[in-house]
C-alpha positions as CSV (number, residue, x, y, z in Angstrom):
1,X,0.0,0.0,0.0
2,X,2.6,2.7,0.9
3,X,4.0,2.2,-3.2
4,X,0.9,3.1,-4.2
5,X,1.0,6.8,-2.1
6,X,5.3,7.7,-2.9
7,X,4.9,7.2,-6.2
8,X,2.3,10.0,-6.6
9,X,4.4,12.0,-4.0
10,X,7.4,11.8,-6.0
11,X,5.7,12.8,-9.1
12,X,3.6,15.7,-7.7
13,X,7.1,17.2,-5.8
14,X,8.9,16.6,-9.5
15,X,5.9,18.6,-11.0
16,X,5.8,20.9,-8.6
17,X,9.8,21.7,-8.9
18,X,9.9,21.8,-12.5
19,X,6.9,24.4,-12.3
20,X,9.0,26.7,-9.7
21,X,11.8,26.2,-12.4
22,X,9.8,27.2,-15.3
23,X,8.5,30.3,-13.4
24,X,11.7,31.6,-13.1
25,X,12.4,32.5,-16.9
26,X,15.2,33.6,-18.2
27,X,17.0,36.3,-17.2
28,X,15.8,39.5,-18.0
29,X,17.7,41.3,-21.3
30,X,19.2,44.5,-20.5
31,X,17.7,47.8,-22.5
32,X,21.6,47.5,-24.5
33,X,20.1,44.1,-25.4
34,X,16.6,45.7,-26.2
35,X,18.2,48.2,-28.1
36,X,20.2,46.3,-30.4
37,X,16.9,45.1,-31.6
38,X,15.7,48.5,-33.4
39,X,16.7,49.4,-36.7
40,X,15.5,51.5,-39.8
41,X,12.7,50.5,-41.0
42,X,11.0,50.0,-37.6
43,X,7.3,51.8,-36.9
44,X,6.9,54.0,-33.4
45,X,4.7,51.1,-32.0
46,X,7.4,48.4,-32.7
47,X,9.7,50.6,-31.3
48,X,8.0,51.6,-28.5
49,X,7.3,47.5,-27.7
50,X,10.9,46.7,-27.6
51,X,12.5,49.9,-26.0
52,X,9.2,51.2,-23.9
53,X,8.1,54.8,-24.1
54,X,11.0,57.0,-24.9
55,X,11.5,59.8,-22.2
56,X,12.4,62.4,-24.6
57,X,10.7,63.0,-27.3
58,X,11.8,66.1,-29.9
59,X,9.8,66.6,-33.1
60,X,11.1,68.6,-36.1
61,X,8.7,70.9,-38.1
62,X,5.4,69.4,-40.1
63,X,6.9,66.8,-41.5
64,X,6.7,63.9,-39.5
65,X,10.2,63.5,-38.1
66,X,11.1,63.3,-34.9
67,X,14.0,62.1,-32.4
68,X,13.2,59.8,-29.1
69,X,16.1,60.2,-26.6
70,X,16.5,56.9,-24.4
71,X,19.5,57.3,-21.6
72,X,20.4,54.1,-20.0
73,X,23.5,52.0,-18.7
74,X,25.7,50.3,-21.1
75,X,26.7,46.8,-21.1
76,X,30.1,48.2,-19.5
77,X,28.0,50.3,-16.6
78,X,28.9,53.8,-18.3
79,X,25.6,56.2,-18.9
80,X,24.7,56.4,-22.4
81,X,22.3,58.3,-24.6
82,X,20.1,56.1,-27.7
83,X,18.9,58.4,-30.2
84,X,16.4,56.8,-32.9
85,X,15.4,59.4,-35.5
86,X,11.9,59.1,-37.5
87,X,10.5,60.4,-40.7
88,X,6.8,59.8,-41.1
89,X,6.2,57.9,-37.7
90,X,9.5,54.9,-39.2
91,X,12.7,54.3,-38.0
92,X,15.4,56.2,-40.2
93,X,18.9,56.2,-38.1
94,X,19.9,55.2,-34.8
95,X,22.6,56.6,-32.7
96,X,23.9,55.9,-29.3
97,X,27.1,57.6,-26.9
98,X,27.8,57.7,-23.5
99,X,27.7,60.5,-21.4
100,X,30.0,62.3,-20.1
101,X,29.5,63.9,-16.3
C-alpha cells in the first residue's frame, strides 16, 4: 500500500519543482540588449514595444520627423544616450554615446 502513495508524491514534488523552475524565466535582457533590436525601418509602435516609451521625445517641423532620446546604462556600466530618428512615424537612423558627467 505505501508504493501506491510515494509514487504519486514523488511525481507531484517533481511537477511541482519543475513548475517553480519554469516560473523563473530567463533572465531579464538589458535595455543594450533591447536596443540592439531596433533598426530603420521599424514603426513607433514596434519601437515603443521593444525599447518602452522613450523619455524624450523632440519633433522637427510638419513633417513627421522626430528624435526619441532613451538614456540608459551600457553593457560596460557607463551612462549612455540612444537616439532613434523618425521620418513619417518609421525608423530612419539610430545613434547611441555615452555621457560624459
Amino acid at each position: 500500500m505505501k508504493s501506491h502513495i510515494v509514487k504519486p508524491v514523488i511525481a507531484l514534488g517533481l511537477v511541482l519543482t519543475l513548475g517553480a523552475c519554469a516560473s523563473l524565466g530567463t533572465p531579464s535582457e538589458s535595455r543594450a540588449d533591447r536596443f540592439s533590436r531596433i533598426h530603420a525601418g521599424l514603426t513607433q509602435d514596434e519601437v515603443r514595444s521593444i525599447a518602452g516609451a522613450a523619455p524624450d521625445i523632440t519633433t522637427r517641423g510638419s513633417n513627421g520627423d522626430a528624435l526619441w532620446i532613451y538614456h540608459y546604462e551600457d553593457l560596460w556600466g557607463y551612462d549612455a544616450e540612444l537616439d532613434i530618428q523618425f521620418h513619417d512615424g518609421v525608423v530612419t537612423d539610430k545613434f547611441s554615446e555615452r555621457v560624459e558627467g
